[in-house]
N, C-alpha and C positions, 0 to 999 in steps of 0.2 A: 824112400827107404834106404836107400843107398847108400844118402846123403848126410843122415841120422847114425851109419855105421862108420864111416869116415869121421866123423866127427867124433866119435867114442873112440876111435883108433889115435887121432889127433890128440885128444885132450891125455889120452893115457901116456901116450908117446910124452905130452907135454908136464907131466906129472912125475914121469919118471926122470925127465931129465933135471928135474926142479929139485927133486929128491938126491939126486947127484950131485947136483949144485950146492948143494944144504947138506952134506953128510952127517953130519951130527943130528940132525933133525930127521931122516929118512925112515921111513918107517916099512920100508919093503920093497919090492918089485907091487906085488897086489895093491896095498893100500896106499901107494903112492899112483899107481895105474885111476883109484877110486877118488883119491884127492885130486888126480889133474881132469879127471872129469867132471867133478861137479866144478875144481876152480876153474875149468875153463868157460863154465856157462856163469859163474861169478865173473873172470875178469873179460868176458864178453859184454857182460851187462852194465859192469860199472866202466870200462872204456867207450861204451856208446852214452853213456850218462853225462861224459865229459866232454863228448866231442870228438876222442881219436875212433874212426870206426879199424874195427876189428873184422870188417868183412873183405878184408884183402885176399881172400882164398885161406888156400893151409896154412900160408906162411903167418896170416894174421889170425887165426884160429889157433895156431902152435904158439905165437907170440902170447895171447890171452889166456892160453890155457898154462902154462910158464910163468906168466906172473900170478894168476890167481893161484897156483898150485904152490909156487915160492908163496906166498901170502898165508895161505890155507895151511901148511906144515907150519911154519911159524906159530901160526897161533895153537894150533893143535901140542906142540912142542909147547908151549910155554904154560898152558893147559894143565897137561901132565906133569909137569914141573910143578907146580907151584899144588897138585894136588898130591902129590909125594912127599 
């Protein structure tokens, strides 16, 4: 259980800083917290699909939740864009 909450802490952590990374694309403190969550269980998934694993601790769990979260605002950004 514990290990489930760190890891929603991680990905959020790793969501917001992706969204700082991307300021043009950020969409909050909240729904940037909600994008590096789920992109962290995307870019966990597709980094073990390729080979790099992602289970180096937080640092690889923060790495994976950082790029799928950069990945996941992008497209979300481009989204809304093109539906405006």
């Amino acid at each position: 259980m514990i290990g489930l909450i760190i890891g929603l802490a991680i990905g959020a952590l790793g969501g917001n800083i992706a969204g700082y990374l991307m300021k043009d694309k950020s969409l909050g403190t909240l729904w940037n917290s909600v994008v590096g969550i789920l992109g962290g269980g995307i870019g966990y998934f597709v980094l073990g699909l390729i080979g790099i694993g992602a289970s180096a601790g937080m640092v690889g769990g923060l790495i994976a939740a950082l790029i799928g979260g950069a990945v996941l605002l992008f497209i979300i950004a481009a989204v809304r864009k093109r539906g405006a």
